[in-house]
C-alpha positions in Angstrom: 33.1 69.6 68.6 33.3 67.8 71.8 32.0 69.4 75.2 34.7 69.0 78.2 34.7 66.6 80.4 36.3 67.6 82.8 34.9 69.5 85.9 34.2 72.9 85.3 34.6 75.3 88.5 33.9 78.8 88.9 36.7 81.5 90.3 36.8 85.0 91.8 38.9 87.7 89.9 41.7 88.8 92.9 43.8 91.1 90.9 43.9 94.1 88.4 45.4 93.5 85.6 44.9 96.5 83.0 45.2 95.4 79.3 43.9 96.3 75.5 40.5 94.7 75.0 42.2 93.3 71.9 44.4 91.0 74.1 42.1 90.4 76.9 42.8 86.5 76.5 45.9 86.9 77.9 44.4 86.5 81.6 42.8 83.5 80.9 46.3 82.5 79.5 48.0 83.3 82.4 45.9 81.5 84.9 46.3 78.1 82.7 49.5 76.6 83.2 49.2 75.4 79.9 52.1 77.6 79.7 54.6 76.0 81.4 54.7 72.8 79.0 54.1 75.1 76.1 57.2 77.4 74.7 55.4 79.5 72.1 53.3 80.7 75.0 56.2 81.3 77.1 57.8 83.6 74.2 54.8 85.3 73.7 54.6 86.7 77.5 58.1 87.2 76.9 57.5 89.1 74.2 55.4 91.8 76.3 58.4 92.4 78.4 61.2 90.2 78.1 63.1 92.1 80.9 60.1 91.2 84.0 59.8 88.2 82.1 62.5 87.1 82.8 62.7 88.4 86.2 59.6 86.4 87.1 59.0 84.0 84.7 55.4 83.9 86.1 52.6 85.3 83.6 50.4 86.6 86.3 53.4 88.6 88.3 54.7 90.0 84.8 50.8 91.0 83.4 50.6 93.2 86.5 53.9 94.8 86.3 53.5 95.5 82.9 53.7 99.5 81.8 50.6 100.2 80.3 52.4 102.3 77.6 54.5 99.3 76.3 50.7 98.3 75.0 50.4 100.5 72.4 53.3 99.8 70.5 52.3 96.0 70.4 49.0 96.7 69.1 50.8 98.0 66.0 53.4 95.0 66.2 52.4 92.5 63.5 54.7 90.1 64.4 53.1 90.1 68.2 49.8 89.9 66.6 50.6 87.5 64.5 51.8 85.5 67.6 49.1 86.2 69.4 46.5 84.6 67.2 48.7 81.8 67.2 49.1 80.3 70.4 45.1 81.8 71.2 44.4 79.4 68.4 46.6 76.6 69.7 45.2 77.1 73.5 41.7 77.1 72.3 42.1 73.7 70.3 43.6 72.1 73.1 40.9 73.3 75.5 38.3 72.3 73.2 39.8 69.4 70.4 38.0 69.2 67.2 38.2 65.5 66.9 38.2 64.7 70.9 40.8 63.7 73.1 42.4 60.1 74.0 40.2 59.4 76.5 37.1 60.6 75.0 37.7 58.8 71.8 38.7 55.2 73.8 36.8 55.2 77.0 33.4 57.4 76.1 31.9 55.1 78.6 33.2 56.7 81.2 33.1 60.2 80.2 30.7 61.3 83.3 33.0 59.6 85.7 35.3 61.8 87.8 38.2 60.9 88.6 39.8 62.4 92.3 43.5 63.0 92.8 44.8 63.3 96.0 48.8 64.0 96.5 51.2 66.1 99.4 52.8 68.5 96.6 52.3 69.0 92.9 55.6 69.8 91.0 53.7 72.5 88.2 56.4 74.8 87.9 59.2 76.9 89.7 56.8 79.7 90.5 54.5 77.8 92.5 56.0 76.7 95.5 53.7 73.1 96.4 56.5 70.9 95.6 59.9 69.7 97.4 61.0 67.0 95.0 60.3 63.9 93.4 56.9 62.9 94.5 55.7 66.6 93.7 57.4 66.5 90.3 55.7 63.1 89.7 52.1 64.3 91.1 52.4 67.6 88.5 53.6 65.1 85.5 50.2 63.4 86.1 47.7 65.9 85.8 49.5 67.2 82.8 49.5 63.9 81.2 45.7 63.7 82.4 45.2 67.1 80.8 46.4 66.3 77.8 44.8 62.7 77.5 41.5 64.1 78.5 41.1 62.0 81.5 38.2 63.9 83.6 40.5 64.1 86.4 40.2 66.5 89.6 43.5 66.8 91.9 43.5 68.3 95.7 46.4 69.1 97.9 47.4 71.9 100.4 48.2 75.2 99.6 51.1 76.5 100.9 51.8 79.9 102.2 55.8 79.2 102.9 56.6 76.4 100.5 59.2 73.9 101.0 62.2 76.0 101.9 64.5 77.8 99.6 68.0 76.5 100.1 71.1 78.6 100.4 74.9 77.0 101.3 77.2 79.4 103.7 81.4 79.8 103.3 81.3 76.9 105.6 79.5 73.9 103.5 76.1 74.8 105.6 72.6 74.6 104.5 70.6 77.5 105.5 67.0 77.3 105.4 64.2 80.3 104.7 60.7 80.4 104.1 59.8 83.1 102.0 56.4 84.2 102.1 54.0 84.2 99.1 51.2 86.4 97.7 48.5 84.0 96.2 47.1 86.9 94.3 50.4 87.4 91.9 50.8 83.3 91.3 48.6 81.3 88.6 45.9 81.1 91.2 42.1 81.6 92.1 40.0 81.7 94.2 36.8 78.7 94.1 33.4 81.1 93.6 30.0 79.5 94.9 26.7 79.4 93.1 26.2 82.8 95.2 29.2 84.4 94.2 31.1 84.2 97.4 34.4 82.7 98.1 34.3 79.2 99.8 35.6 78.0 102.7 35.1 74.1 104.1 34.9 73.2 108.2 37.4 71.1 109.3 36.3 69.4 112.6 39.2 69.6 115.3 39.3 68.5 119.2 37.3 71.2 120.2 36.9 73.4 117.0 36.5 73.6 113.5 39.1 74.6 111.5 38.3 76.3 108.1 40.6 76.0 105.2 40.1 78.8 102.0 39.7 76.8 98.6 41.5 78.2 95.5 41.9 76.9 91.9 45.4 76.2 89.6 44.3 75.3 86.3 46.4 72.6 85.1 45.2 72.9 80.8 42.3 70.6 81.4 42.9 69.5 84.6 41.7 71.8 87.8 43.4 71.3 90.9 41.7 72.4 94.4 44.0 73.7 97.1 43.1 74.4 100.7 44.3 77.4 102.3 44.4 77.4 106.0 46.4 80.7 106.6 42.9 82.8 106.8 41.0 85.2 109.5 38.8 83.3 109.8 41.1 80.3 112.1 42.3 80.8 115.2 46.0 81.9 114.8 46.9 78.8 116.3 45.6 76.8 113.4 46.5 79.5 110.6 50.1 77.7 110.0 48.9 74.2 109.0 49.0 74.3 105.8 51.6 76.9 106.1 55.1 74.7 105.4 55.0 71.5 103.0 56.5 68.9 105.3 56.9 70.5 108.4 58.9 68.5 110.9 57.1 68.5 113.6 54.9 65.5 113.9 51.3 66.8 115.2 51.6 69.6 112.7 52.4 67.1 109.9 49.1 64.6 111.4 46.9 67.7 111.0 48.1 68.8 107.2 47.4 64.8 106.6 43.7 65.4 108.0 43.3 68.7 106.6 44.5 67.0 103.3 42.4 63.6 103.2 39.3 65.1 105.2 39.3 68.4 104.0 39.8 67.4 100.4 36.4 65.6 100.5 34.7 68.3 102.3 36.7 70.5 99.4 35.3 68.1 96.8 31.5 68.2 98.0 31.7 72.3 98.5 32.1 72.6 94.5 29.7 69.9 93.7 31.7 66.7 92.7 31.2 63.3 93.7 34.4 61.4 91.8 33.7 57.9 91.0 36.9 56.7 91.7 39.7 58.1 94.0 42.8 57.8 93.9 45.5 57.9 96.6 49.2 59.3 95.7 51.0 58.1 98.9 49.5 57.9 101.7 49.3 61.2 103.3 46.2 61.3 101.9 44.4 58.6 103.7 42.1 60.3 105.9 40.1 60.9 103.5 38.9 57.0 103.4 38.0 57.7 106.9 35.7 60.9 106.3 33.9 59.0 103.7 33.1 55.9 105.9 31.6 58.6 108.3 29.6 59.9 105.1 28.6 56.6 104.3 27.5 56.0 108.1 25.4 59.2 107.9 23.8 58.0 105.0 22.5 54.9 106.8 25.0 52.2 105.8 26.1 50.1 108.7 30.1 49.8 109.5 30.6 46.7 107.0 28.3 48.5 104.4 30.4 51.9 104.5 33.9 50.0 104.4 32.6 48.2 101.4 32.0 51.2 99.9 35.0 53.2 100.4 37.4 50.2 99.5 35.5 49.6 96.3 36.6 52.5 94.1 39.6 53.6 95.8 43.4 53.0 94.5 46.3 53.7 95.8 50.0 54.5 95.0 53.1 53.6 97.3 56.3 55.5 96.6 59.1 53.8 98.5 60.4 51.6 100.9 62.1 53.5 102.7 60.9 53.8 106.4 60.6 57.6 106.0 58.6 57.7 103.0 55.5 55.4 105.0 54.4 58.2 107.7 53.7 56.6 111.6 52.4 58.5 114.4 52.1 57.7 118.3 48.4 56.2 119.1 48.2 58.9 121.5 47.7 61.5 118.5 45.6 59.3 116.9 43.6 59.1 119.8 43.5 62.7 120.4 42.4 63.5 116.6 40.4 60.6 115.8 38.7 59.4 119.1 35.2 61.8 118.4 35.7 59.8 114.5 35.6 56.9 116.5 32.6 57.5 118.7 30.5 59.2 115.7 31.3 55.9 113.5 30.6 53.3 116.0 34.2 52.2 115.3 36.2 51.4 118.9 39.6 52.8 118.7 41.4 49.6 119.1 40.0 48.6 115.8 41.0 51.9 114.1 44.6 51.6 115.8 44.7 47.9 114.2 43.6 49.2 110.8 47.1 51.7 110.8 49.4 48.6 112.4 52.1 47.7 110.1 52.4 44.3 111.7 50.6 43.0 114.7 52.0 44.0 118.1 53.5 47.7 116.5 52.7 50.7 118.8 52.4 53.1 116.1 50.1 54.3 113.5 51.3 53.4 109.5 49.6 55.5 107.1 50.6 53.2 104.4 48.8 50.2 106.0 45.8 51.9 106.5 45.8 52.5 102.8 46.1 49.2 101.6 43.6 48.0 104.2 41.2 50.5 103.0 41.3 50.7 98.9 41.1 48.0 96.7 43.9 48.6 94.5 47.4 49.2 95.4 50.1 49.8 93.0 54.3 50.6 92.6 56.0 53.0 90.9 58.4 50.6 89.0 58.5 46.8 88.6 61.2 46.6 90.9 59.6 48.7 93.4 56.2 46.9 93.2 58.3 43.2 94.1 59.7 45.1 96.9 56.8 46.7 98.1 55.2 43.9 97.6 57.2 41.6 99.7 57.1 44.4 102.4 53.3 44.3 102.4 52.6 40.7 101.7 50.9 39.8 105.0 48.2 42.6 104.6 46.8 40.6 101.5 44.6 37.3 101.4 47.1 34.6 101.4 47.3 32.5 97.8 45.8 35.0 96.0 47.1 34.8 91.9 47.3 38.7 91.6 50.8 40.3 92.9 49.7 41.9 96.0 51.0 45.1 94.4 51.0 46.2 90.7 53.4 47.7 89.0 52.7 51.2 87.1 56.2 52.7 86.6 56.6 56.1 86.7 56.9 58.4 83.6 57.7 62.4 83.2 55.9 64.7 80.9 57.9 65.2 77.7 57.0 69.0 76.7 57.7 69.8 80.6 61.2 68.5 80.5 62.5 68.4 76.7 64.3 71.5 75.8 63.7 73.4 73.2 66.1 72.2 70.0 65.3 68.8 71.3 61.6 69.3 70.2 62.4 71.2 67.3 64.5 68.5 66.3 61.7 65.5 66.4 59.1 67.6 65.0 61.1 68.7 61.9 62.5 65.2 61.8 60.2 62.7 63.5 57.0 63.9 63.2 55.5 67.5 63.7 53.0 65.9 65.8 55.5 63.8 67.8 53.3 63.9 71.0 51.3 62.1 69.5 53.6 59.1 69.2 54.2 58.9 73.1 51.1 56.7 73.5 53.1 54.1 71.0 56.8 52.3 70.4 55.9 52.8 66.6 58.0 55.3 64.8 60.6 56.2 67.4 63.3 53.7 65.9 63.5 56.7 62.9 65.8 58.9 65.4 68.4 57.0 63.9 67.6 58.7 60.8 68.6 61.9 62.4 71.7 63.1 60.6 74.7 63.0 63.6 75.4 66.3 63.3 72.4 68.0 64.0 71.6 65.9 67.2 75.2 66.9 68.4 74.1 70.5 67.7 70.8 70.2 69.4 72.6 68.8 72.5 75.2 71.0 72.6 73.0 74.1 72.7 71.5 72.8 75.5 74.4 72.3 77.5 75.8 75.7 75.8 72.7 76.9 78.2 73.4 74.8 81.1 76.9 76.1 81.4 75.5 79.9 81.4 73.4 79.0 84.1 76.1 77.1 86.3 78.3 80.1 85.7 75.3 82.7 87.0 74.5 80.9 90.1 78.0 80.3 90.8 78.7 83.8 90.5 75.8 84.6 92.9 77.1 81.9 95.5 80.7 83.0 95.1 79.4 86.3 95.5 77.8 86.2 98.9 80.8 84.1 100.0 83.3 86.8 99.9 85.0 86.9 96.3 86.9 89.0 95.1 86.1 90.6 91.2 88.7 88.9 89.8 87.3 85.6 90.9 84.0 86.7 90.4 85.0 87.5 86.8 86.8 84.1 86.4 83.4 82.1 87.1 82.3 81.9 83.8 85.2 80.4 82.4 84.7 77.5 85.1 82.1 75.9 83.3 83.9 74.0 79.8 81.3 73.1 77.3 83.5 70.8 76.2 84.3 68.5 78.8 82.2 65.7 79.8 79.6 66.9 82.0 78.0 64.4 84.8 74.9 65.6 86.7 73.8 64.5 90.2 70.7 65.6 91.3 68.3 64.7 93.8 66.6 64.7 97.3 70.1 64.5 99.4 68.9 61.5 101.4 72.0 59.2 102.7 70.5 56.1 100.9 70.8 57.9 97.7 75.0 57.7 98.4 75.6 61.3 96.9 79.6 60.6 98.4 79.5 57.1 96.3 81.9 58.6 93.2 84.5 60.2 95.9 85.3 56.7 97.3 88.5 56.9 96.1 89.2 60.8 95.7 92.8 59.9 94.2 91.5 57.8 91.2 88.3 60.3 90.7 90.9 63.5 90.8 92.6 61.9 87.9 89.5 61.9 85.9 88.3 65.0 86.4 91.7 66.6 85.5 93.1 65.2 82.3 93.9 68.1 80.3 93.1 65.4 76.8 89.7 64.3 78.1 88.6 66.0 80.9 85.2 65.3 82.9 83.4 68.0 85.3 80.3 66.8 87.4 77.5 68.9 88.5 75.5 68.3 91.8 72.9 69.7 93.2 70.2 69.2 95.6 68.4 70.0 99.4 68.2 67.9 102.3 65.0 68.4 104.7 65.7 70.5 107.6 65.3 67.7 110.1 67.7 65.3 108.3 70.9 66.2 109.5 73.1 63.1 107.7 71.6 64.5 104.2 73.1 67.8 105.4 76.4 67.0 106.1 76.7 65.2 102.5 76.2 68.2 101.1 78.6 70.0 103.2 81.1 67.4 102.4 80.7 68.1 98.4 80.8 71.6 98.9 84.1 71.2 100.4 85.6 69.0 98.0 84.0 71.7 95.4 86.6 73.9 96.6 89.4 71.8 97.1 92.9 71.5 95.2 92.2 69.2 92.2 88.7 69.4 92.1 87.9 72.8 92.0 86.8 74.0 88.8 85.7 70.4 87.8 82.6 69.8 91.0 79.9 71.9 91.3 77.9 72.2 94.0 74.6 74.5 92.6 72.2 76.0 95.8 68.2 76.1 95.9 67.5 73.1 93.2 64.2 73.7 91.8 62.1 73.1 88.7 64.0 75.1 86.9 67.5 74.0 87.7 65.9 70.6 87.3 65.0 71.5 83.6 68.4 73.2 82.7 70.5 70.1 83.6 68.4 67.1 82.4 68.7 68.9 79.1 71.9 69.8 79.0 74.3 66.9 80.8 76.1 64.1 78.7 75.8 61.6 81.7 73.4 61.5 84.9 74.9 59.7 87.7 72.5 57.5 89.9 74.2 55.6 93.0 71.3 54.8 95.2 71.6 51.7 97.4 69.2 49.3 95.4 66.1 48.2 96.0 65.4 51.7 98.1 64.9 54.0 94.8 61.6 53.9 93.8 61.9 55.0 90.3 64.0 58.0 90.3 62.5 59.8 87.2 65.0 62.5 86.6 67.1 60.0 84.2 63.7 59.3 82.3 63.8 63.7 81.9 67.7 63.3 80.8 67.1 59.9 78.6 64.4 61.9 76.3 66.8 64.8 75.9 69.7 62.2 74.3 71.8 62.5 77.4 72.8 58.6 78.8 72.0 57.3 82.1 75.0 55.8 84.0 72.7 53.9 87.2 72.5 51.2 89.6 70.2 48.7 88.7 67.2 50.5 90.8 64.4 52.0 90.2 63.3 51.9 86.5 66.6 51.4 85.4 66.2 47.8 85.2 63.3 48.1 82.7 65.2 50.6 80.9 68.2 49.9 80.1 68.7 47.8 76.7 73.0 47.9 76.7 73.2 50.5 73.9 71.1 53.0 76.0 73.9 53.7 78.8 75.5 51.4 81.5 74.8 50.5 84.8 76.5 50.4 87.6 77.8 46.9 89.7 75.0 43.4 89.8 71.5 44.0 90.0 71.7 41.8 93.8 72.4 43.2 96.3 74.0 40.5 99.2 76.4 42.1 100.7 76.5 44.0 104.1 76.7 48.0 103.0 79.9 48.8 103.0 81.1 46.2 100.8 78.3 46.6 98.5 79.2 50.7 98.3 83.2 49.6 97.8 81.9 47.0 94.9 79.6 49.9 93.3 82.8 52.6 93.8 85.1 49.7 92.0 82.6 49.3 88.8 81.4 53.1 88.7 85.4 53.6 88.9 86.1 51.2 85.6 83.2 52.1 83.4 83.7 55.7 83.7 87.8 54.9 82.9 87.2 51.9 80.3 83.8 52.8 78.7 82.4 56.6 79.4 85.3 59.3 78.7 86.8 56.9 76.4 83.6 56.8 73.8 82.7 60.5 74.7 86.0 61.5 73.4 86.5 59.5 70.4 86.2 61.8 68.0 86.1 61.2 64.0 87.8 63.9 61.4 84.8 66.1 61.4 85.3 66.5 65.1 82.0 64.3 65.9 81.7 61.1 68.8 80.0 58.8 66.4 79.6 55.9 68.7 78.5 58.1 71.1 75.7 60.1 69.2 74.8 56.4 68.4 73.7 56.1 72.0 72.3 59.3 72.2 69.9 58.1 69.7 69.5 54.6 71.6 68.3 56.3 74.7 65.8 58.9 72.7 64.4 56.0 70.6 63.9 53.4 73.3 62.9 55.3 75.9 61.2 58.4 75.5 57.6 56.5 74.8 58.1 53.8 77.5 58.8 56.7 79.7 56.5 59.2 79.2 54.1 60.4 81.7 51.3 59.9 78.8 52.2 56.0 78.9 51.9 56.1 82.9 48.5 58.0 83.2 47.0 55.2 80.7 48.2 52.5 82.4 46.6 54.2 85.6 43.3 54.5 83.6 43.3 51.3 82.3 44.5 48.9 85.0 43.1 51.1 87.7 40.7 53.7 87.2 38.0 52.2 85.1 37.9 48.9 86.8 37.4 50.7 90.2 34.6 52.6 88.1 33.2 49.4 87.2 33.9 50.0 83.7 36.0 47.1 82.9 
């Protein structure tokens, strides 16, 4: 059997959880969130007590709520016992794989190497509240993908005692914000144990103090990810809130959760004894870190050449977007205030650092993105299309007639088990392959989902979206609720919802670039749509906008209105608090997923890889991945791939085409039907989309490509 390879790190025990002897595995269980990609675990937790199971949906929360008398009958259970041995088996093998995992098995060269992971938010689950959207979702996806390629990876990010905020919308449209307040000791987590048995804490040096962040451990399956925890005694409680609020808005708060993040994390790294041998930046709120270990490197006796060297050798780096937004700037002034001792301990005058973070020559602020590419070797995009943008952006930071694209392209991918449902995966392992993961590294095989008889596909799908139309029709009720219904409208909310109608999702980070209003250009010709008795079409939206960004808040006011207008209320949607699993429910369960950003500005945009895999169609501009995706059998996309005009002419043009292929093309195939009541041509693109881009577009295809074309040459292993 093979020994792991991935870094092993001790925890504390924080909570009392009082079980049978017999089923004392459970804890490690719970505090593996193995779980969350694996349903046979999920049932069997349910199976303890499905009630607080499915009030919490956490293992942790329900093992410590559990009655200790519902025990005893389950001890006597043989069907519980039964499961329990099973998925104990199946955790174990994947913990410790008989015949070795991918990584093991292609790249034993590097099987002492360490790989370190640094990212703002880590999309894991619902219950852990370290993400806000897409670059979270993305940053979880790859240390699952990691996990289960064996890659000896290590990820560190901030710990959050408030989360992003949970969203709620009032009578009026509004969004209202709250930060709810979270017990580490009844989530997935641990605390990080030293040699000595004691809890450990890393300095932080500050203007005048040290600031000392708390480390604690989520295991990701094979994957542990190190999260600092500044809300502590032990800081001032000035300095307790850093890491308090994922993207806080105000600007010297965010600077210090960027140092407490890239700094810290090294310090984090060195408490628990692991020196990676390549690092690896996820945007670039991370990019202190390059700074703390020049001044490691400078302690060590390396001169200022020596130590940049060094630190731009085996580090890599990933840009997200474009968009100004995404690429974090500060004023010099805070830079001089935080980094001025940095400067006079490295010998490095401030001017240069301040050069290092300009964007171009003769900007007066500080671009955490340019300091990244000036400081790793490696940089790469999260699409093709994105890299050629970024690319141009970031051109003049590169030697001039160099032969390599100044930045790669790895696109993005999504973890399949995370985001298929259920009777999708029951589907391709009874009719694909029972090992179908397995396939997700390759192209091979994937063209037999034609094979799969029509009407069992339709079924799958439509017990998915069955599912998807009992959850619209609780949260509405919720919403409607608070607002002020009456019982008889409360009681006509489930009936909102028609599982036979078309069903279009929209759902994303409410940013104005991403043109959420785009498909209510022309609210006479969209009414029409949505309320044809023969065919008719009802659209789902959902999504939060940052506190700060008042434009992405007033787009969501403006749906919510039209939500509850004459002629399209009943067929819009507008569901409150998106999260991971509101994500999950409608990527498995729409026909269509609607994607109107203003191209090139989408990165990626991986929620219509999560829909693609589940047989649902993409219906997209040509941004993002889309380009590399679609095939013309796979869905449609939306207006020309260029993008010349001035905006509002390009938005009228993309309102004109998203206008006739959902009249011509999308109702007109989704609704032509043959005797036994099944949309042939339609299933026939279903298929399409599973078979063409499930592999291309899995998270296990991205975290290769990261380990081939970017870790293991900055290793110095290729």
């Amino acid at each position: 059997m093979h020994s792991p390879i991935q870094p092993q790190i001790p925890t504390h025990h924080v909570t009392e959880i009082e079980m049978p002897r017999e089923f004392e595995q459970l804890y490690s269980l719970a505090y593996n969130l193995w779980w969350v990609w694996t349903p046979e675990a999920r049932e069997l937790f349910s199976a303890i007590d499905s009630a607080k199971w499915g009030l919490y949906r956490n293992p942790v929360q329900l093992l410590i709520n559990v009655d200790p008398k519902r025990w005893y009958p389950l001890l006597e259970n043989e069907a519980f016992l039964s499961k329990y041995h099973k998925v104990m088996r199946a955790f174990d093998d994947y913990m410790q794989p008989e015949n070795g995992t991918w990584f093991q098995n292609n790249h034993p060269e590097a099987a002492s190497d360490t790989i370190a992971y640094f990212s703002m938010e880590y999309g894991l689950h619902q219950s852990l509240a370290l993400y806000s959207g897409g670059l979270g979702v993305l940053s979880g996806d790859h240390c699952k993908a990691a996990s289960d390629l064996g890659l000896p990876l290590v990820a560190i990010g901030l710990l959050y005692r408030q989360g992003y905020f949970q969203q709620t919308i009032d009578a009026d449209g509004l969004q209202q914000h709250t930060y709810p307040e979270y017990d580490f000791t009844r989530l997935p987590l641990r605390p990080i144990a030293s040699a000595t048995g004691r809890e450990v804490t890393i300095p932080v040096p500050l203007p005048g103090r040290d600031v000392k962040a708390k480390l604690w451990l989520a295991q990701v399956g094979r994957v542990p990810l190190i999260l600092l925890d500044t809300d502590i005694p032990e800081n001032d409680p000035a300095d307790r809130p850093i890491a308090n609020q994922l993207y806080v808005s105000g600007r010297e708060m965010r600077l210090l959760q960027e140092i407490m993040l890239g700094i810290g994390g090294v310090k984090a790294l060195r408490a628990v004894g692991i020196e990676p041998s390549v690092w690896h930046l996820n945007e670039g709120h991370s990019v202190f870190l390059q700074l703390e270990r020049l001044r490691e490197y400078q302690a060590n006796g390396l001169d200022l050449g020596q130590a940049r060297q060094r630190i731009r050798s085996n580090a890599v780096f990933t840009t997200h977007t474009p968009v100004p937004a995404g690429n974090e700037q500060f004023d010099f002034g805070l830079i001089d205030k935080y980094f001025r001792s940095w400067c006079d301990t490295t010998g490095t005058p401030l001017d240069e650092l301040l050069d290092l973070g300009r964007a171009h020559h003769g900007d007066d602020s500080f671009n955490l993105t340019a300091l990244a590419i000036r400081t790793t070797r490696w940089a790469n995009g999260v699409s093709k299309l994105n890299a050629e943008v970024a690319g141009r952006m970031w051109r003049h930071l590169f030697p001039e007639g160099s032969a390599e694209p100044p930045i790669h392209a790895i696109t993005n991918g999504v973890h399949a088990r995370t985001w298929l449902g259920q009777e999708t995966q029951t589907l391709l392992r009874s009719r694909l392959d029972p090992h179908w993961e397995a396939m997700l590294l390759s192209d091979d095989g994937w063209d037999r989902i034609t094979q799969i008889p029509d009407h069992e596909l339709w079924a799958s799908h439509q017990a998915q979206k069955d599912r998807l139309g009992r959850f619209t029709s609780s949260r509405l009720q919720e919403q409607y609720a608070r607002h002020g219904a009456s019982p008889d409208e409360l009681r006509a909310v489930p009936a909102l919802f028609d599982p036979r109608a078309l069903t279009i999702g929209f759902a994303r980070r409410f940013a104005t670039y991403k043109r959420a209003k785009l498909v209510f250009s022309d609210e006479h010709r969209l009414r029409a749509l949505l309320t044809d008795e023969e065919r008719p079409v009802q659209m789902i939206f959902a999504g939060k906008a940052h506190p700060a960004d008042r434009p992405g808040q007033e787009l969501i006011q403006h749906i919510f209105e039209l939500s509850r207008n004459a002629g399209f209320s009943g067929k819009v949607f507008f569901l409150e608090n998106y999260d991971m699993r509101m994500g999950r429910m409608l990527v498995q369960g729409v026909d269509v997923w609607l994607n109107t950003p203003r191209r090139p500005l989408e990165a990626s945009g991986t929620s219509g890889q999560k829909v693609a895999m589940n047989g649902g169609l993409n219906f997209s501009i040509a941004d993002g991945w889309w380009p590399e995706g679609w095939n013309g059998d796979n869905g449609w996309v939306i207006g020309s791939s260029q993008a010349e005009l001035d905006d509002d002419h390009q938005d009228a043009a993309d309102a004109g085409s998203l206008y006739e292929i959902l009249e011509t093309l999308i109702v007109p195939t989704y609704y032509e039907r043959d005797d036994t009541g099944l949309p042939r041509r339609w299933i026939r693109m279903m298929k399409a989309s599973i078979a063409s881009l499930t592999s291309s577009f899995s998270a296990s295809r991205m975290v290769r490509d990261y380990a081939e074309n970017a870790y293991l040459p900055a290793a110095g292993k290729h």
